[in-house]
C-alpha positions in Angstrom: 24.8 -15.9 27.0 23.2 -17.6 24.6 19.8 -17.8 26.7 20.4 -13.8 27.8 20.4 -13.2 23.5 17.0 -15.0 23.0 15.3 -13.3 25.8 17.1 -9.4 24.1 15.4 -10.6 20.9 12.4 -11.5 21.9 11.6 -8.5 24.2 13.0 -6.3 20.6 10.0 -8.5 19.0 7.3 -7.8 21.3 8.0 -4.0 21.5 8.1 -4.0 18.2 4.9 -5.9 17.6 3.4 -3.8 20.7 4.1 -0.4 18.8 2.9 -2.0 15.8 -0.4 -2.9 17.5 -0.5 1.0 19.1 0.0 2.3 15.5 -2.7 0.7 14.4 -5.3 1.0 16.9 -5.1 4.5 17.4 -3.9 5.6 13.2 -6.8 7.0 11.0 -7.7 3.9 9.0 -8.6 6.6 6.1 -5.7 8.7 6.3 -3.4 5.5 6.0 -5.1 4.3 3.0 -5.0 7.2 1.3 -1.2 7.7 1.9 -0.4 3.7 0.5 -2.9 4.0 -2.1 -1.0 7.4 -3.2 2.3 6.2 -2.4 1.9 3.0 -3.9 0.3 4.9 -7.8 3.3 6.8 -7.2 5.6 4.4 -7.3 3.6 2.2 -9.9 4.0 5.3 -12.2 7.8 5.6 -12.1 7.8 1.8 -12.8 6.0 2.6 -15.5 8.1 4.9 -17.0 10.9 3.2 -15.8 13.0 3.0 -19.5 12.3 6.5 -19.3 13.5 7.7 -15.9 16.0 4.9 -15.2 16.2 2.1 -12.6 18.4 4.3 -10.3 15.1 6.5 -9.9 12.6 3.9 -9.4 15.0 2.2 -6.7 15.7 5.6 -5.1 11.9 6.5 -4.6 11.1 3.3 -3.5 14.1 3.2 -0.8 12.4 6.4 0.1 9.2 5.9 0.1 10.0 2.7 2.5 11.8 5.0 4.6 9.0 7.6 4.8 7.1 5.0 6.0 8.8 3.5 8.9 8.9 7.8 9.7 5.2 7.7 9.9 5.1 4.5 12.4 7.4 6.6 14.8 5.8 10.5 14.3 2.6 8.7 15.5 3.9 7.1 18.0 5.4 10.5 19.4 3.2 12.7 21.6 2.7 16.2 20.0 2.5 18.0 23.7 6.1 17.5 23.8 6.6 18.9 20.3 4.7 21.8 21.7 6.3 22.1 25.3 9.5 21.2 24.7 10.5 21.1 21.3 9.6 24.1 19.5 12.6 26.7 20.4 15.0 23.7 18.7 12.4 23.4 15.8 12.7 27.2 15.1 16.5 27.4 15.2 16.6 24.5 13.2 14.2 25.6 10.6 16.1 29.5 10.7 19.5 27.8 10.7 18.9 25.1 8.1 17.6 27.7 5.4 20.2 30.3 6.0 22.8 27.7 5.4 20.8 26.7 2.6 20.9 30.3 0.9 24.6 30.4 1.9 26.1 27.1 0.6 23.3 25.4 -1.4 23.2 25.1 -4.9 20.4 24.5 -7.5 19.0 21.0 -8.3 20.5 18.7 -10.7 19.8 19.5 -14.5 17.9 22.8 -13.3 18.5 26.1 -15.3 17.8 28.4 -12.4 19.3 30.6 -9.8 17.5 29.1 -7.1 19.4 28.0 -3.8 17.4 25.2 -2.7 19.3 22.3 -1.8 22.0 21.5 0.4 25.0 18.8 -0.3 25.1 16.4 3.4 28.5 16.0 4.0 30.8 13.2 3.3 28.4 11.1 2.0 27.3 13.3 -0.8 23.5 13.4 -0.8 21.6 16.3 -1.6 18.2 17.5 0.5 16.3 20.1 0.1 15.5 21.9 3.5 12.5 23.2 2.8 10.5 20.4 2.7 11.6 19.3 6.5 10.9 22.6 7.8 7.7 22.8 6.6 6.9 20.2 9.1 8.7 22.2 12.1 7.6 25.4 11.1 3.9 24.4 11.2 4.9 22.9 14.8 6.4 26.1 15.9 3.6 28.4 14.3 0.6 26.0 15.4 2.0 26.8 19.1 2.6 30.6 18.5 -1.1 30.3 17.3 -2.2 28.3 20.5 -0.9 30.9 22.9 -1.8 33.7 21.5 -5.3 32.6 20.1 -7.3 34.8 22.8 -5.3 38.1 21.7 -5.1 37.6 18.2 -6.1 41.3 17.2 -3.8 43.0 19.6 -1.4 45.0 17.9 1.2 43.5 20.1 0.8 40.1 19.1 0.3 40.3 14.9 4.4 41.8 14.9 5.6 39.2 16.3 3.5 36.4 14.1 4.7 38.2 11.2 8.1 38.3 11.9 8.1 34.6 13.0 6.3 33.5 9.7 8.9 36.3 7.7 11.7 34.6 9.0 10.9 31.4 7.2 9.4 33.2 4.0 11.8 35.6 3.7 14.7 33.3 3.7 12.9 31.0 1.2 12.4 34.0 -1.3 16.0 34.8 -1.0 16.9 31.3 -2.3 14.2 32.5 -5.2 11.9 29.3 -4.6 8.7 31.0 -5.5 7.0 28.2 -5.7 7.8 26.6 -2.1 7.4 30.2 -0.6 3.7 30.7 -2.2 3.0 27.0 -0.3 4.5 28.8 3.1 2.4 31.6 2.4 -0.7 29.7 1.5 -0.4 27.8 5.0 0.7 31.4 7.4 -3.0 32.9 5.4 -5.2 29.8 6.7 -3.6 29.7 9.9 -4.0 33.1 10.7 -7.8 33.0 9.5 -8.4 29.4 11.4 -6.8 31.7 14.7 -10.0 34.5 14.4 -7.7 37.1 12.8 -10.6 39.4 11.1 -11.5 39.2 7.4 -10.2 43.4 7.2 -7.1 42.5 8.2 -7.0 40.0 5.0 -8.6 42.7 2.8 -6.5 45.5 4.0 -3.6 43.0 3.4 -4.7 42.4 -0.3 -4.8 46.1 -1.0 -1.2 46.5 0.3 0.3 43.4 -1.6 -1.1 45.1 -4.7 0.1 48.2 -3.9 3.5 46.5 -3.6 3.3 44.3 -7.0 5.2 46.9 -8.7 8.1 46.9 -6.2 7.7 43.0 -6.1 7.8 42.2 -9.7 10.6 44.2 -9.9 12.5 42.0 -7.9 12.1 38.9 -9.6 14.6 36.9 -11.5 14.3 37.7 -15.4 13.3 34.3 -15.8 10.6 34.4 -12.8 9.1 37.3 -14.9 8.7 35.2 -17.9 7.4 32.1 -15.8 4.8 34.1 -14.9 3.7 36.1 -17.7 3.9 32.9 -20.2 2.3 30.7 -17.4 -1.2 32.4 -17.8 -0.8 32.0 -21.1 1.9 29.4 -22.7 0.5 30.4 -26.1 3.0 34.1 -25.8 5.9 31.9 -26.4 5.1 28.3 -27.5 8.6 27.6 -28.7 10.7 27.9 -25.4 8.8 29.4 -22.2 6.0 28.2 -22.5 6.6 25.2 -24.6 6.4 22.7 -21.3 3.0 23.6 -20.0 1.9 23.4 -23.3 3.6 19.6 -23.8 2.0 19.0 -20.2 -1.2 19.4 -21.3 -0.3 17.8 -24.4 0.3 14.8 -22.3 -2.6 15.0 -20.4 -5.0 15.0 -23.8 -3.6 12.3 -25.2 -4.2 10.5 -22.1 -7.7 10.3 -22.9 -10.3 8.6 -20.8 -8.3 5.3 -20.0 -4.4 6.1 -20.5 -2.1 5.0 -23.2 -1.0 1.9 -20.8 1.3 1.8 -17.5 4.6 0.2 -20.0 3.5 2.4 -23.1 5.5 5.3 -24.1 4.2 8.9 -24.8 4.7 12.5 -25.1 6.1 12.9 -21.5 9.3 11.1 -22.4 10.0 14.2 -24.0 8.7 16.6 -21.2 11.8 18.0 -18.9 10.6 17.1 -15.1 8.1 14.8 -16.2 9.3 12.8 -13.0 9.3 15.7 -10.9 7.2 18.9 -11.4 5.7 17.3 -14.1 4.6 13.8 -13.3 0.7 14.4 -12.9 1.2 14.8 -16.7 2.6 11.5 -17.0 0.1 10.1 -14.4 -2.6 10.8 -16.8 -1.2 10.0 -19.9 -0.7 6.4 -19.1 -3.7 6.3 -16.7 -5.8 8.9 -18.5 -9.0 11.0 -17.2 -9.9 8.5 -14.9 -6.4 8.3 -13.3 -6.1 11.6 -12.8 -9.3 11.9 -11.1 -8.9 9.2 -8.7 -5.6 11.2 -7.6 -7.4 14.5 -7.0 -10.2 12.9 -5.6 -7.7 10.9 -3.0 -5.9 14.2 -2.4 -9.3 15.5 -1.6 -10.3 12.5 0.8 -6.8 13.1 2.6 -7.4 16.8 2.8 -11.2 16.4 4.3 -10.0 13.9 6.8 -7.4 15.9 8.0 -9.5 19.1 8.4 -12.0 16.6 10.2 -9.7 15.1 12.5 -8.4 19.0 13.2 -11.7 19.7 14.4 -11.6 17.2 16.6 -8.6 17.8 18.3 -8.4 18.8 21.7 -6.0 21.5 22.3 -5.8 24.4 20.1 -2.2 23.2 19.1 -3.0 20.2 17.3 -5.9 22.0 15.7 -3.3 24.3 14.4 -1.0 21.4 13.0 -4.1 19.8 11.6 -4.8 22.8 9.6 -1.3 24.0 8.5 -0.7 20.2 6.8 -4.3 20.4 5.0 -2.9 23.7 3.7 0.3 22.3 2.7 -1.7 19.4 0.7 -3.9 22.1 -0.4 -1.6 24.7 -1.9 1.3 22.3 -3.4 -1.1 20.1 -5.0 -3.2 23.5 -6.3 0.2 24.8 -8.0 1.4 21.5 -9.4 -2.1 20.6 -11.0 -2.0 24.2 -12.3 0.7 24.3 -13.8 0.6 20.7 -15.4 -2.6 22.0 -17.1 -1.1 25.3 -18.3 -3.2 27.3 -16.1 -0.5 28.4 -13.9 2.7 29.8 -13.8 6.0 27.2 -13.8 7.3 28.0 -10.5 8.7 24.3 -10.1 6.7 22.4 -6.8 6.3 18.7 -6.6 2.9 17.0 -6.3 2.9 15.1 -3.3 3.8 11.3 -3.1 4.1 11.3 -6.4 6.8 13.8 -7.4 10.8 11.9 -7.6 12.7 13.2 -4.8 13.8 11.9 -1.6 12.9 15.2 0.4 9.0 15.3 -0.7 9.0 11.5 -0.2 10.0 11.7 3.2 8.2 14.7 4.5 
């Protein structure tokens, strides 16, 4: 027995040593060190702040951060042709299913003033998720192979109905929940998709004329305090005082960052900024790394984003071309809004800045 256990654990050690070595070989060298070296300023930030934020958070990101990537070592190792073949009508119930339940039982997150439905409670052991972020990842599966099939007949007016009512079933739902900011990163991602697929420019033009036809009808249906996100986010200066007071301490942050930072264990404005863990922590990023930190994230962000668009253009099948693309637009648009917003250039519409933003959903996906 005791002979039969040895041999069990060392045939567990050479798999795992075997997938370790198949990771490796066949993983992006760049797009691995730009995840850690993200990851890891991540984490080094919330450290930093850490008599700010609390130890709970820094343990919590850190757990997740782990977790995310022990994900990546087995999403690599998983062949995306069956994703494609085999797995995409479970993706898209999943991804319909998870967000209707969302709008029907979820709640807003912790400490957040809003009417937005965006996370969802895990039963019995009490942990809240927020769906979106996981079905970004199937619905970019699920749309990247709608894309691939029907790549040859993309201007047929039989095919555009049916891409627009698979990419409104996701949107729609999201808009529902009122997570503006999430849906604008959906939207972002179904506009370069479509325009990676051949779809012609007039179809984007004709589409820009009808959206501001709508913007009336749209505006309209905002929250009261969507309205006032907006309208104060192009310019925090309307109402310094309460709406637009944390752009303007954002940016506050980020100026007396200066070139170098205040120091990684130094404390600052952002320990008075709501979300400066969340939303907010490119602010707090720069204040204690200053100019020079915050231009070594963008410019990471921007390595990732290139190599990714590279490595799409590589790809063999029109599928993972597709996939390729929707993540670069993911990284694209969510890093866009939070850097916008942290600047007090854009609206407030609350959207993490990836692998950096607390939160065990962003982490993960």
């Amino acid at each position: 027995m005791t002979g039969y256990t040895a041999r069990s654990r060392r045939g567990t050690a050479e798999a795992v040593r075997s997938a370790l070595h198949d990771f490796f070989r066949r993983a992006d060298p760049v797009l691995l060190v730009c995840t850690l070296v993200l990851t890891g300023l991540g984490l080094l930030t919330i450290w930093g702040a850490v008599d700010n934020f609390g130890q709970r958070k820094l343990k919590m990101q850190f757990a997740m951060a782990v977790l995310g990537i022990i994900m990546t070592f087995v999403v690599a190792n998983l062949d995306y042709h069956i994703i494609r073949e085999r797995l995409w009508l479970p993706f898209l119930i999943f991804s319909v299913g998870i967000l209707a339940l969302t709008l029907v039982a979820g709640s807003t997150g912790e400490g957040i003033e809003t009417s937005n439905k965006s996370w969802l409670t895990v039963p019995v052991v009490g942990i809240a998720i927020q769906p979106s972020e996981f079905v970004k990842i199937t619905f970019i599966c699920t749309y990247s192979r709608h894309l691939a099939l029907v790549q040859s007949r993309i201007r047929s007016p039989r095919v555009l109905p049916w891409l627009a009512v698979h990419a409104l079933l996701i949107v729609g739902l999201i808009l529902l929940s009122g997570d503006l900011g999430v849906a604008l990163v959906y939207i972002t991602m179904i506009l370069l998709l479509l325009f990676c697929a051949g779809l012609p420019l007039w179809w984007f033009g004709g589409g820009a004329l009808a959206g501001a036809v709508a913007l009336p009808f749209l505006w309209n249906r905002l929250q009261p305090y969507q309205q006032e996100r907006i309208l104060v986010g192009f310019n925090p200066e309307l109402d310094p005082l309460d709406k637009g007071w944390q752009a303007l301490m954002s940016r506050q942050c980020i100026e007396n960052g200066g070139l170098l930072g205040v120091g990684l264990r130094t404390g600052g404005n952002y320990e008075d900024l709501a979300a400066s863990h969340t939303d907010f922590i490119f602010a707090t990023v720069c204040e204690k790394f200053g100019f020079v930190g915050g231009l070594l994230v963008i410019a990471v962000l921007a390595v990732m984003v290139w190599r990714i668009l590279w490595i799409g253009r590589q790809a063999s099948h029109d599928a993972g071309f597709y996939i390729c693309m929707g993540v670069a637009a993911v990284l694209i648009a969510q890093s866009a809004e939070n850097l916008g917003m942290c600047l007090a250039l854009l609206p407030v519409v609350g959207i993490t800045l990836p692998f950096f933003s607390y939160g065990g959903s962003s982490m993960i996906s």
